[in-house]
C-alpha positions as CSV (number, residue, x, y, z in Angstrom):
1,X,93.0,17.2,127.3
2,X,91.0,20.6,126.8
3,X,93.7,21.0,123.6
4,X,92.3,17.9,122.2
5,X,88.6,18.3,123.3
6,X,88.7,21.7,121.0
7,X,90.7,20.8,118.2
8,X,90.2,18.8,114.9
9,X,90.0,14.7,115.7
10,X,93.3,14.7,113.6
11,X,95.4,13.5,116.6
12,X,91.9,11.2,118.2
13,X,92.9,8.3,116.6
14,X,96.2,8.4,118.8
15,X,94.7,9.2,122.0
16,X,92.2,6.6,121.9
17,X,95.1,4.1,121.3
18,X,96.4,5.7,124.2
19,X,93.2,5.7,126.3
20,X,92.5,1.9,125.4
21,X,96.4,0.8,126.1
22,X,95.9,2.4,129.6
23,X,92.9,0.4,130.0
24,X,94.7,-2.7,128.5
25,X,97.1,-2.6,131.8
26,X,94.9,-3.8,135.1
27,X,97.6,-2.7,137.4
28,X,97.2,0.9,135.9
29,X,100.5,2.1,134.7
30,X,102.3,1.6,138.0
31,X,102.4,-1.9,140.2
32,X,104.9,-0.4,142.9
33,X,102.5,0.5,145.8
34,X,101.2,-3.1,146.4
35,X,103.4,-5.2,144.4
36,X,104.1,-8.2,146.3
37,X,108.1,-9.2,144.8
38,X,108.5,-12.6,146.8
39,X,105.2,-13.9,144.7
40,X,105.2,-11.6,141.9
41,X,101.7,-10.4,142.5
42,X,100.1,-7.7,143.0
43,X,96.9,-6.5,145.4
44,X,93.9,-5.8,142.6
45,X,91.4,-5.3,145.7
46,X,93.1,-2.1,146.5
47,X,93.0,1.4,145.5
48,X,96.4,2.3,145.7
49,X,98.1,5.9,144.3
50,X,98.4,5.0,140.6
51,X,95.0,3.4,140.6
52,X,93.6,6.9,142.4
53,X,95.7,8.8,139.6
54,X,94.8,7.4,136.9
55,X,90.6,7.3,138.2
56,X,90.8,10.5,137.5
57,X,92.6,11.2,134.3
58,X,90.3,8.7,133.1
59,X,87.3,10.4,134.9
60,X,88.0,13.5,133.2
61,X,88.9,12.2,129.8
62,X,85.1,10.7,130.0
63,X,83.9,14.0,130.6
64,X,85.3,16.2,128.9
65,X,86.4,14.3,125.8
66,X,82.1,12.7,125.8
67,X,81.3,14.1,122.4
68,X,84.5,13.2,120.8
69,X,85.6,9.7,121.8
70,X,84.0,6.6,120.6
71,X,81.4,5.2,122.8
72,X,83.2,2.3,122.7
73,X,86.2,4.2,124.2
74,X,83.2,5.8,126.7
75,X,82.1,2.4,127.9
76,X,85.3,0.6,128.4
77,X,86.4,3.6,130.3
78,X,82.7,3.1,132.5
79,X,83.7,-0.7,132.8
80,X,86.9,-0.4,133.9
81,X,86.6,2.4,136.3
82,X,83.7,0.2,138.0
83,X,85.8,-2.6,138.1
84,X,88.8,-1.1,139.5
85,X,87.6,2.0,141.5
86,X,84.0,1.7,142.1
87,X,83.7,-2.0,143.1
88,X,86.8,-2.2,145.0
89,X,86.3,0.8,146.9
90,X,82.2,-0.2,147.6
91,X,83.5,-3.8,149.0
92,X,86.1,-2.3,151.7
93,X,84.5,0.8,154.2
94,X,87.9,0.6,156.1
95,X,89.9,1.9,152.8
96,X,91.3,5.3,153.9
97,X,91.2,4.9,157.0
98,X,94.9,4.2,158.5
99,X,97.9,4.8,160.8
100,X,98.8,8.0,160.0
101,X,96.6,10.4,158.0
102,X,99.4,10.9,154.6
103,X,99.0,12.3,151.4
104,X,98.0,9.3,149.7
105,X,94.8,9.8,151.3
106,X,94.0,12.7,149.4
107,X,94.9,11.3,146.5
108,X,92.8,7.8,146.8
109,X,90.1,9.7,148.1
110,X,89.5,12.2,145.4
111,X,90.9,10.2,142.6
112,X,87.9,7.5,143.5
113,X,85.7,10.8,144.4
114,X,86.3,11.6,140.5
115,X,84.9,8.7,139.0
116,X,81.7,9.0,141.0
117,X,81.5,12.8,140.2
118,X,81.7,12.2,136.3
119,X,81.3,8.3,135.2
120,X,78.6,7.4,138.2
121,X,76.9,10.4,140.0
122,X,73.9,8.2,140.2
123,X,75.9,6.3,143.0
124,X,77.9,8.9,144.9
125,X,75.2,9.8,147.5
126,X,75.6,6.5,149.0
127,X,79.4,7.1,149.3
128,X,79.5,10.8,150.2
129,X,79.8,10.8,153.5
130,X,82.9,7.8,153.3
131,X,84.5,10.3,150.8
132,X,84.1,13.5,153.4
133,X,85.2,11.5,156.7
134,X,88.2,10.5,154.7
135,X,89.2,13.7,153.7
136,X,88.3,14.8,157.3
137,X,90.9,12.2,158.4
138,X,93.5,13.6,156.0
139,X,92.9,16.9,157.5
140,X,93.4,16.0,160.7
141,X,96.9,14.8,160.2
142,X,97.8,18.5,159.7
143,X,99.3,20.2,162.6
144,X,97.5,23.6,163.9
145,X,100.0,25.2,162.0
146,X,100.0,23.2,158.7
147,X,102.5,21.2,159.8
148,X,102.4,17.8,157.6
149,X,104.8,14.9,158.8
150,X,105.7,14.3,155.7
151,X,107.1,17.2,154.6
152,X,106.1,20.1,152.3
153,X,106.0,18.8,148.9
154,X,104.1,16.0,150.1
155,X,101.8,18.2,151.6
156,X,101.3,20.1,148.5
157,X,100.8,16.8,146.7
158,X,97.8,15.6,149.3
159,X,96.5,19.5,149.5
160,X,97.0,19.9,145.4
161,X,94.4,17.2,144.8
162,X,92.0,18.4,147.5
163,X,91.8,21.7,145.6
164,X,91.3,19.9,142.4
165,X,88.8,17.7,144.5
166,X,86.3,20.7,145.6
167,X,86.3,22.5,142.5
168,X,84.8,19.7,140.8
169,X,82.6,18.8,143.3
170,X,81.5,22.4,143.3
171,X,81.4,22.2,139.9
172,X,79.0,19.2,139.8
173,X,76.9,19.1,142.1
174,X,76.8,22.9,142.9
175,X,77.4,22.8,147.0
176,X,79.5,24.9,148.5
């Protein structure tokens, strides 16, 4: 991304086919978290790992790509993010909030956290707190030692994106 946001647009026309192909597939890339295979359907009112993932890639693309992509390309990416991040996770308080305090809590958290940093900071006041107990909850699935339940990868995965998380919220909104 920062190769492309600093070179020639000789290679643009490909990633925007990219960008738009992404934003083509509701699902977003990968249906496997809450794919339903008895009824072939799949949970849209839900911000599973993919979903979170690809928030973000799509958050930063917005960002940092905002004086070179189309602003048809911009908006699409602003629609689509409100539709599947924004809306969904404003219409469920309970998401991140479950059994057991996993990785994927970290991810959803800060991959939603992403597209209200970059696409709509206007609105994450009104969430801030929702994104901060949730990571709070991930947090406190950690033994006193670090410990993580579901191993160490995993919790480098969760801990990876929480880095990547305060940086930017640093970054934005200037809070330590």
């Amino acid at each position: 991304l920062h190769y492309l946001a600093l070179c020639d647009d000789q290679y643009l026309p490909a990633f925007e086919d990219l960008v738009n192909a992404v934003l083509e597939e509701f699902t977003w890339t990968s249906p496997m978290h809450k794919h339903n295979s008895k009824t072939r359907t799949f949970n849209y009112d839900q911000i599973d790992l993919d979903a979170a993932q690809t928030s973000m890639t799509l958050s930063l693309i917005y960002q940092g790509m905002k004086e070179k992509i189309s602003p048809d390309l911009r908006e699409r990416i602003k629609i689509r993010l409100k539709e599947r991040v924004i809306d969904v996770f404003e219409r469920h308080p309970e998401f991140y909030v479950t059994n057991e305090a996993s990785n994927w809590i970290a991810v959803q958290t800060t991959g939603t956290a992403f597209a209200y940093f970059y696409v709509f900071p206007e609105r994450f006041p009104a969430v801030e707190k929702r994104i901060f107990d949730s990571i709070d909850y991930y947090l406190s699935g950690l033994g006193e030692d670090g410990y993580c339940f579901e191993g160490p990868d995993y919790w480098g995965y969760g801990f990876g994106w929480l880095n990547l998380f305060f940086d930017a919220y640093i970054n934005v909104f200037g809070k330590r």
